[in-house]
PASEBA-1860 file (N, C-alpha, C; in nm, 3 decimals):
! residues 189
1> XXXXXXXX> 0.082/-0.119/0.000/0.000/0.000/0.000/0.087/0.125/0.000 ~ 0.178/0.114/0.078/0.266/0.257/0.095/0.334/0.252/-0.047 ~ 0.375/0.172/-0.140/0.432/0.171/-0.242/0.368/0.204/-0.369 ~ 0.203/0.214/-0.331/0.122/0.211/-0.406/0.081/0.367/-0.471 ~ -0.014/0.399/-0.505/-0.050/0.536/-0.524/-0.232/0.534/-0.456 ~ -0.251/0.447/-0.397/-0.339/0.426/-0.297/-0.395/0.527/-0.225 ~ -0.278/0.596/-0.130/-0.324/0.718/-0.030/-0.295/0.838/-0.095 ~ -0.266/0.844/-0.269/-0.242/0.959/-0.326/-0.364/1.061/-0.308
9> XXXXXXXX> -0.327/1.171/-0.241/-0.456/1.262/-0.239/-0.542/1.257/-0.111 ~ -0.480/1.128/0.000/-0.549/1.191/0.144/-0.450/1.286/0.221 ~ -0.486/1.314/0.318/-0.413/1.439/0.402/-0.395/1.317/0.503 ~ -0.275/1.372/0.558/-0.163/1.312/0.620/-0.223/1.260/0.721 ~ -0.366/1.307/0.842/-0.381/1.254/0.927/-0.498/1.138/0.907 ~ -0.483/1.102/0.760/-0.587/1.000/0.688/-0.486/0.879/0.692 ~ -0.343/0.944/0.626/-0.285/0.804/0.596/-0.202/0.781/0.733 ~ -0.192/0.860/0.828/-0.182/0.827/1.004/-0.231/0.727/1.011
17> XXXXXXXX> -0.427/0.754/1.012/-0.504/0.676/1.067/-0.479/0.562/1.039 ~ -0.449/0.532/0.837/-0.432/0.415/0.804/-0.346/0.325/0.843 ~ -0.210/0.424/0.901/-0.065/0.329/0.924/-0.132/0.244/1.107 ~ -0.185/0.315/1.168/-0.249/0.263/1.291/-0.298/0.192/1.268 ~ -0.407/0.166/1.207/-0.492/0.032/1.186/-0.415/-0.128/1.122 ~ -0.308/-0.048/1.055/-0.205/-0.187/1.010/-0.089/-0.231/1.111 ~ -0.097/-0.127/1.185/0.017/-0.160/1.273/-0.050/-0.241/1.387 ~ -0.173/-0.154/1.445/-0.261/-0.260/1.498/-0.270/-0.396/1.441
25> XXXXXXXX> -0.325/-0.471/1.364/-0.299/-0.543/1.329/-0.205/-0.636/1.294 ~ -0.109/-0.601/1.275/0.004/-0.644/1.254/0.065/-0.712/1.413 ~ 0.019/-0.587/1.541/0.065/-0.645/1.663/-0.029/-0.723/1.697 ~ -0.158/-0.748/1.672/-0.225/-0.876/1.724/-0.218/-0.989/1.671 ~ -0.147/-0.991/1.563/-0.137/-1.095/1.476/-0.004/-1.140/1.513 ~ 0.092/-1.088/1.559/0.220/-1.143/1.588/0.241/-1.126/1.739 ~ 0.112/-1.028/1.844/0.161/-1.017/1.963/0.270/-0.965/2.047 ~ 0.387/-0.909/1.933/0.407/-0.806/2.034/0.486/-0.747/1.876
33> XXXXXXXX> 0.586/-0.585/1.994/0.659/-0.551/1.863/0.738/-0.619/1.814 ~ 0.805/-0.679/1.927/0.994/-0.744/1.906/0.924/-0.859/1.781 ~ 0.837/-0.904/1.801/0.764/-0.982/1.701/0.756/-0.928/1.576 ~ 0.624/-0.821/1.572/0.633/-0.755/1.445/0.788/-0.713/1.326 ~ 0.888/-0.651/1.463/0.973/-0.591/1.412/1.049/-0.750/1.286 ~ 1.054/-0.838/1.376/1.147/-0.966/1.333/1.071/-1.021/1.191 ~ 0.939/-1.010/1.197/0.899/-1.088/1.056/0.920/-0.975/0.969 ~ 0.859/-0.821/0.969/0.955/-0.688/0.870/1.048/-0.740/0.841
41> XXXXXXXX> 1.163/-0.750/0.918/1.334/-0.769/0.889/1.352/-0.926/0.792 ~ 1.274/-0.995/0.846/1.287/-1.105/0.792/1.225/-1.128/0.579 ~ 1.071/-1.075/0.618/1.029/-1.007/0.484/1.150/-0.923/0.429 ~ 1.193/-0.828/0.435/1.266/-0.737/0.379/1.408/-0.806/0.362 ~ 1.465/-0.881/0.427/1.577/-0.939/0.389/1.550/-1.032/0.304 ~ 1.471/-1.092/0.238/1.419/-1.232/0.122/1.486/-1.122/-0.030 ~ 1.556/-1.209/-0.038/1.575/-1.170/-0.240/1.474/-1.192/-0.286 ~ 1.470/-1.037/-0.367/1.369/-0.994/-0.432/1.394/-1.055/-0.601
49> XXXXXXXX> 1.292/-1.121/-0.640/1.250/-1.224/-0.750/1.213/-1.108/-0.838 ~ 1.289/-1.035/-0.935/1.246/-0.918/-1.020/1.175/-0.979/-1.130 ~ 1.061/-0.925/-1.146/0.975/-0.952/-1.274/0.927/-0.785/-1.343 ~ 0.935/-0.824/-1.497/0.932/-0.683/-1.573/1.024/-0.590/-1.644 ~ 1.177/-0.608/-1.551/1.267/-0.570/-1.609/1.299/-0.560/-1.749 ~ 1.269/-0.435/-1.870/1.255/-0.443/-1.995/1.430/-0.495/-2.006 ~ 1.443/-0.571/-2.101/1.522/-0.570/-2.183/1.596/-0.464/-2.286 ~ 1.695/-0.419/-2.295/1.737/-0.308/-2.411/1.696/-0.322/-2.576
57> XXXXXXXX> 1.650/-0.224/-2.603/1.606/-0.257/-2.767/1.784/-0.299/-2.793 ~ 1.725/-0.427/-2.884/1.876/-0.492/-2.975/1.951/-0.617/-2.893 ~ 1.882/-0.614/-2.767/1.977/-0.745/-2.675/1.881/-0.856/-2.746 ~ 2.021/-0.956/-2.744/1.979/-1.065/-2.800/1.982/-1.167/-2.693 ~ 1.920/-1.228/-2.669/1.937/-1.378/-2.581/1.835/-1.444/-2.633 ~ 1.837/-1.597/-2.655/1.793/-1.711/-2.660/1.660/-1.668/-2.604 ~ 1.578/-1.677/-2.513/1.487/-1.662/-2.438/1.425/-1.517/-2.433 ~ 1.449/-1.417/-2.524/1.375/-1.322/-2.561/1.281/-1.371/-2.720
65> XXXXXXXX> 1.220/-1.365/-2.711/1.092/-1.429/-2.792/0.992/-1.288/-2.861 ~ 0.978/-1.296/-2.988/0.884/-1.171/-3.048/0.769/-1.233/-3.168 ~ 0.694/-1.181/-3.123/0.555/-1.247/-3.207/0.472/-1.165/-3.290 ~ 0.554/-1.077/-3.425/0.483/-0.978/-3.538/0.342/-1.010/-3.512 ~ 0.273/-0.863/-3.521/0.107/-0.873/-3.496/0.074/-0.863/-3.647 ~ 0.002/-0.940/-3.744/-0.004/-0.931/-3.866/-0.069/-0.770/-3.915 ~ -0.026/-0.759/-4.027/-0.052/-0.644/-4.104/-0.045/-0.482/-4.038 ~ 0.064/-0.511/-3.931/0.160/-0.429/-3.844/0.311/-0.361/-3.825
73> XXXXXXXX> 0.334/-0.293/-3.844/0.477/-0.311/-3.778/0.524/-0.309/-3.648 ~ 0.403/-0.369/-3.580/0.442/-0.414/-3.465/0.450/-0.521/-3.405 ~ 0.521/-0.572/-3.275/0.554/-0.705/-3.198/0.558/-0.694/-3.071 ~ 0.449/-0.860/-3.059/0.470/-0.834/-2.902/0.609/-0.889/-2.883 ~ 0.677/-0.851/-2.794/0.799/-0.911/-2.724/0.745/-0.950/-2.572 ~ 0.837/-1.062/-2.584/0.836/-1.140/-2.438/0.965/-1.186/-2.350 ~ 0.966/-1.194/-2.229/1.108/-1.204/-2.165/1.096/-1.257/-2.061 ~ 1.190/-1.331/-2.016/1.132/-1.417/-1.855/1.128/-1.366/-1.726
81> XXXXXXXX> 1.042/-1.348/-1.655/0.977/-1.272/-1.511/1.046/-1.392/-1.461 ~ 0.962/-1.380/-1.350/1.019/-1.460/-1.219/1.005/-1.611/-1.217 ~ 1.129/-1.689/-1.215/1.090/-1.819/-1.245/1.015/-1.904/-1.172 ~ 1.058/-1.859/-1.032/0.935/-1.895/-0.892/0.784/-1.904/-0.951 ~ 0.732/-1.792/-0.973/0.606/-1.761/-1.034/0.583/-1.802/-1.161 ~ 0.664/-1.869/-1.223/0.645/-1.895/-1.401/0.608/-1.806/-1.437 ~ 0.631/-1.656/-1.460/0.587/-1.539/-1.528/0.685/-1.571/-1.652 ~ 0.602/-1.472/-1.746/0.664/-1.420/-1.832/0.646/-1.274/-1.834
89> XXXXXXXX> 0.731/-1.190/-1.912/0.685/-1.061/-1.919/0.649/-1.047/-2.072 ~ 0.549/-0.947/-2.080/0.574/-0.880/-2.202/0.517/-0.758/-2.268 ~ 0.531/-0.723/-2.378/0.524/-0.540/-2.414/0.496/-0.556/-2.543 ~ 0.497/-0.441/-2.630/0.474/-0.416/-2.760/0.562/-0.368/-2.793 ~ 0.665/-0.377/-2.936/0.793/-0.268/-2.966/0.747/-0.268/-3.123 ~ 0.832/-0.130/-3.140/0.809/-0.143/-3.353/0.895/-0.265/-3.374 ~ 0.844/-0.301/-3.450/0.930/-0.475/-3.509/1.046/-0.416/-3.564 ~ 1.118/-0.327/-3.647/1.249/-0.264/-3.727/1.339/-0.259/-3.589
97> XXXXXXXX> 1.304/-0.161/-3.477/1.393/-0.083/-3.429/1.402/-0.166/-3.291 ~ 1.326/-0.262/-3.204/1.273/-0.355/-3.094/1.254/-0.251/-2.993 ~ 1.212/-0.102/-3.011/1.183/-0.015/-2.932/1.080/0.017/-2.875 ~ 1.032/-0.026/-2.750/0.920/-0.036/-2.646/0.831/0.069/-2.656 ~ 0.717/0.020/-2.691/0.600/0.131/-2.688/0.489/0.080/-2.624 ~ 0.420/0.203/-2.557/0.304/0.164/-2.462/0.152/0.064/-2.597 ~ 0.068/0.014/-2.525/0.002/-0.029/-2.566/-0.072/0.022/-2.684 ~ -0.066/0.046/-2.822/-0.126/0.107/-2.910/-0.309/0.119/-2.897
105> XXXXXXXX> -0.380/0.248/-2.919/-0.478/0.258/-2.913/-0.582/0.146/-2.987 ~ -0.686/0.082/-2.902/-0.767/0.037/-2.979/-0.688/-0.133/-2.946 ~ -0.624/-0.136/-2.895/-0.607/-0.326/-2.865/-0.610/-0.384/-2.707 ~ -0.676/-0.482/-2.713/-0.690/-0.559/-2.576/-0.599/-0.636/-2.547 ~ -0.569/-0.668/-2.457/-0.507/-0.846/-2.420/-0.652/-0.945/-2.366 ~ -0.620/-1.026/-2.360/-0.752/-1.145/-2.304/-0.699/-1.267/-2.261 ~ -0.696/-1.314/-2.140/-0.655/-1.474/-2.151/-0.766/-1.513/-2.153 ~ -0.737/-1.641/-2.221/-0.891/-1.707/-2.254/-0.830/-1.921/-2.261
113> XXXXXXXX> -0.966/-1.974/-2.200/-0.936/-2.063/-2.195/-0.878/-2.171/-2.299 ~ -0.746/-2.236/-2.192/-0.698/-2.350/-2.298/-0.807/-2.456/-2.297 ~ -0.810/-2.585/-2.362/-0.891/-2.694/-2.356/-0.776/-2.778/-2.327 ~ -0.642/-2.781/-2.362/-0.506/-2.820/-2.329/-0.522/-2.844/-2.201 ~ -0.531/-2.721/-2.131/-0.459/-2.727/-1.985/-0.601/-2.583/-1.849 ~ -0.656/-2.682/-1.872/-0.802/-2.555/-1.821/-0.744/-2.565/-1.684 ~ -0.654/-2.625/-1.602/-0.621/-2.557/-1.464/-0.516/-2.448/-1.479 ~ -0.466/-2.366/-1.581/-0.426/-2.266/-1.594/-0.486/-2.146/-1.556
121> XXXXXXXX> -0.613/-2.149/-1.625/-0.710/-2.036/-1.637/-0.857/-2.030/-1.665 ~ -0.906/-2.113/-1.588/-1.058/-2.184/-1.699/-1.174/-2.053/-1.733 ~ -1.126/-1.927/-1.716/-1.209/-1.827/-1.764/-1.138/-1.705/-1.849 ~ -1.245/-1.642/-1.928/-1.191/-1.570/-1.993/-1.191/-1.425/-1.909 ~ -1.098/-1.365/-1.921/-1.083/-1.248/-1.876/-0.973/-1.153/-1.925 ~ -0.991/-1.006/-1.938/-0.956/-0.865/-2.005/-0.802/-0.860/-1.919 ~ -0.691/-0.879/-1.924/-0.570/-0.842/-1.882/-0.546/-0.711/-1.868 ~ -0.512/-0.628/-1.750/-0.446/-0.484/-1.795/-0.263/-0.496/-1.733
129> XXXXXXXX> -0.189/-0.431/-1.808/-0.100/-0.382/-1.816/-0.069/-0.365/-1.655 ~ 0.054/-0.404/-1.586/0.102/-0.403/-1.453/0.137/-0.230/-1.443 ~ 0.135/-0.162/-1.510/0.059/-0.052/-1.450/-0.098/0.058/-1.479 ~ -0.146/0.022/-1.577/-0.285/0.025/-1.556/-0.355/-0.030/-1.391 ~ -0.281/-0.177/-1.379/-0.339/-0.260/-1.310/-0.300/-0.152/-1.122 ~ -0.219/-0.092/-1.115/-0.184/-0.014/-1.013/-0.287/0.134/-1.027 ~ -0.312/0.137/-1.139/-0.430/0.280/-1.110/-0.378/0.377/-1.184 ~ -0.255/0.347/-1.286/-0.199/0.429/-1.375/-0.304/0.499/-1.516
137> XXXXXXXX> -0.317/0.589/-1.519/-0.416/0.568/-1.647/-0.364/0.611/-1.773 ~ -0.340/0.541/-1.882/-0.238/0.503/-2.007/-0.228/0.644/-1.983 ~ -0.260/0.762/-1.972/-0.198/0.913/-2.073/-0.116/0.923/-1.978 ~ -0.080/0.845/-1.862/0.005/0.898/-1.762/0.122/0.811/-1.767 ~ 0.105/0.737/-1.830/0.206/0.603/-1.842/0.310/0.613/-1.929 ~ 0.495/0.633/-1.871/0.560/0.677/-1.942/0.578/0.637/-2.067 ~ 0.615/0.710/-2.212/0.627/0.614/-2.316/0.741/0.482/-2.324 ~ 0.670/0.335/-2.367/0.717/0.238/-2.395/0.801/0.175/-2.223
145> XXXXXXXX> 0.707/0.231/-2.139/0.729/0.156/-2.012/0.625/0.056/-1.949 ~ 0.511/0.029/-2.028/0.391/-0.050/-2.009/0.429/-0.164/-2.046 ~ 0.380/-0.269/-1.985/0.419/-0.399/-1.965/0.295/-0.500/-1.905 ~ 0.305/-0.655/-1.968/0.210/-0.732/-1.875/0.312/-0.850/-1.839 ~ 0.212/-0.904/-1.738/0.351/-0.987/-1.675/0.203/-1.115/-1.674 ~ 0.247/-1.188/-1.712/0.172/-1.302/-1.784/0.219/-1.448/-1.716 ~ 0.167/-1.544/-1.692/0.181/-1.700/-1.687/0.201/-1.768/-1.738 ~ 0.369/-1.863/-1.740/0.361/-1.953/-1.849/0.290/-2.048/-1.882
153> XXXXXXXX> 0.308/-2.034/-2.096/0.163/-2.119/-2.151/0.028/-2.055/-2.125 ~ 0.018/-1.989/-2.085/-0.124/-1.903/-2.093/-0.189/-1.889/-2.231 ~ -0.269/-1.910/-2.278/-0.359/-1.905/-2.429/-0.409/-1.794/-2.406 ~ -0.326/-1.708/-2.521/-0.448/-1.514/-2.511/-0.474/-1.498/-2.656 ~ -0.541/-1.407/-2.595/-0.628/-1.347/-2.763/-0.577/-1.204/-2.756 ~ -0.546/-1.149/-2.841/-0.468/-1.030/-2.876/-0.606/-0.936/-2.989 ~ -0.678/-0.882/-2.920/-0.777/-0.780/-3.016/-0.770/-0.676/-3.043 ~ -0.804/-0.635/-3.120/-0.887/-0.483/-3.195/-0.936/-0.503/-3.278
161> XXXXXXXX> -1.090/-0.466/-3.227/-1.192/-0.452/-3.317/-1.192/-0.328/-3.418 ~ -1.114/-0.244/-3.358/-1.128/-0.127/-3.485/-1.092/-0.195/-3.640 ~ -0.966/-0.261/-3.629/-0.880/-0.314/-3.800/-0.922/-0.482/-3.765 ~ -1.017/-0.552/-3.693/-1.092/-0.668/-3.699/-0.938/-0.804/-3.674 ~ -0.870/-0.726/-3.596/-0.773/-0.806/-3.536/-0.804/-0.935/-3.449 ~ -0.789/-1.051/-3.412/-0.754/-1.169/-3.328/-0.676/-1.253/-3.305 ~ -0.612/-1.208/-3.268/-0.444/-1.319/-3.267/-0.467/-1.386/-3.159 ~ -0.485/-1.528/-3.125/-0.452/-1.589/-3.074/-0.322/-1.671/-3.048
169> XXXXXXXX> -0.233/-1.658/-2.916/-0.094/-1.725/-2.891/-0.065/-1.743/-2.755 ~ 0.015/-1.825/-2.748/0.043/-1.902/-2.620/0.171/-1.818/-2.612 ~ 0.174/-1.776/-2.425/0.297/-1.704/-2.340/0.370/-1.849/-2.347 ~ 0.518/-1.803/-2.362/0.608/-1.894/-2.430/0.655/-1.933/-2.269 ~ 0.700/-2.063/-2.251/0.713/-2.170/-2.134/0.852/-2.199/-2.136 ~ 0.913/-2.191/-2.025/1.096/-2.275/-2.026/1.089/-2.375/-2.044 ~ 1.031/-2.485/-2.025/1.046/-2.603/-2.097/0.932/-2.649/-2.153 ~ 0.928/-2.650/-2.296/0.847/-2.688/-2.365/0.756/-2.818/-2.399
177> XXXXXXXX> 0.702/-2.881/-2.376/0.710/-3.006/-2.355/0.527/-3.026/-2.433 ~ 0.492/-2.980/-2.517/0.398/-2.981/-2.596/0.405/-3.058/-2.703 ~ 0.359/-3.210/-2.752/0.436/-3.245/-2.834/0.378/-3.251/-2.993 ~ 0.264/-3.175/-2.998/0.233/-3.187/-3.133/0.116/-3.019/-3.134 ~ 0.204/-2.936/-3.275/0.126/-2.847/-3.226/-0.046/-2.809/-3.272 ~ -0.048/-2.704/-3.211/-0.177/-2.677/-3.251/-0.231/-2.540/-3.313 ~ -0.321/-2.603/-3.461/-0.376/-2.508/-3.539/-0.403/-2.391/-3.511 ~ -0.390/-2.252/-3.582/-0.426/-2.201/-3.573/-0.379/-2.068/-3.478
185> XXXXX> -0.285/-2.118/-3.371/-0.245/-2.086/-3.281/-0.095/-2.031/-3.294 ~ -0.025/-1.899/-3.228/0.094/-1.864/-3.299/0.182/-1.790/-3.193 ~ 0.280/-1.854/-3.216/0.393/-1.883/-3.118/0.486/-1.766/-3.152 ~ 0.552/-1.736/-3.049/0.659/-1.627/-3.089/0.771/-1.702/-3.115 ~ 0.895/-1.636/-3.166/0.980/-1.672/-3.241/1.131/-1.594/-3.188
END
């Protein structure tokens, strides 16, 4: 919450109140401070598992993956998040230059169900961008710093209805183990 943009816009003896009520909590739940203080220290000392970190337009590695959106010059790119979490990350760049741009007007993301593997995701639902998803609203969102941070193997649908777009493709997996593929469906490269 404090990291958040959450208490943006209360007055100070709002987000007081708020830090009391967590701190409260926090001491009944652990019972005292020397308590509280030790699981903080302990949280805060855990290596932090970075997911999102863009890549530089032009780095090459094996495991950076780009998937041309047809009759575009653009691509999604993808890159590996946190392996704990099986994330993947990924963004939109011009396909020529691999230079990161926020989400172009007029397109969705969607995960939508596999028939493959329905304990992934068995519903369909509208993805936003890991900072949309914080309360960012795109005109505020620096250029080509928007990003989704996705699940490996996830089946999405990539839309815009304005130019009657549907790309359907699977978030690319560290070990692949799919053994015959499937129609229709389009893999980054």
């Amino acid at each position: 919450m404090l990291g958040s943009n959450r208490l943006f816009g209360f007055a100070s003896n709002a987000k007081r109140a708020w830090l009391a009520r967590e701190w409260g909590q926090a001491l009944e739940y652990c019972g005292s401070v020397a308590a509280v203080m030790a699981m903080s220290k302990a949280l805060l000392d855990e290596e932090a598992d970075d997911s999102g970190i863009k890549p530089e337009p032009g780095t090459v590695e094996h495991d950076i993956k780009y998937l041309q959106i047809p009759g575009t010059a653009i691509s999604l790119r993808f890159w590996p998040g946190s392996l704990a979490a099986a994330e993947y990350c990924m963004d939109f760049v011009v396909t020529n230059s691999q230079q990161p741009i926020n989400v172009p007007e007029g397109y969705e993301l969607w995960v939508v169900p596999d028939p493959a593997m329905p304990w992934l995701k068995p519903v369909s639902m509208r993805l936003l961008s890991i900072e949309q998803a914080h309360g960012i609203p795109p005109s505020q969102i620096h250029p080509g710093e928007e990003k989704f941070i996705l699940r490996d193997g996830l089946l999405c649908l990539l839309r815009n209805e304005r130019v009657g777009l549907e790309l359907h493709f699977y978030v690319p997996v560290r070990a692949e183990f799919r053994a015959t593929p499937v129609v229709e469906i389009h893999r980054p490269v």
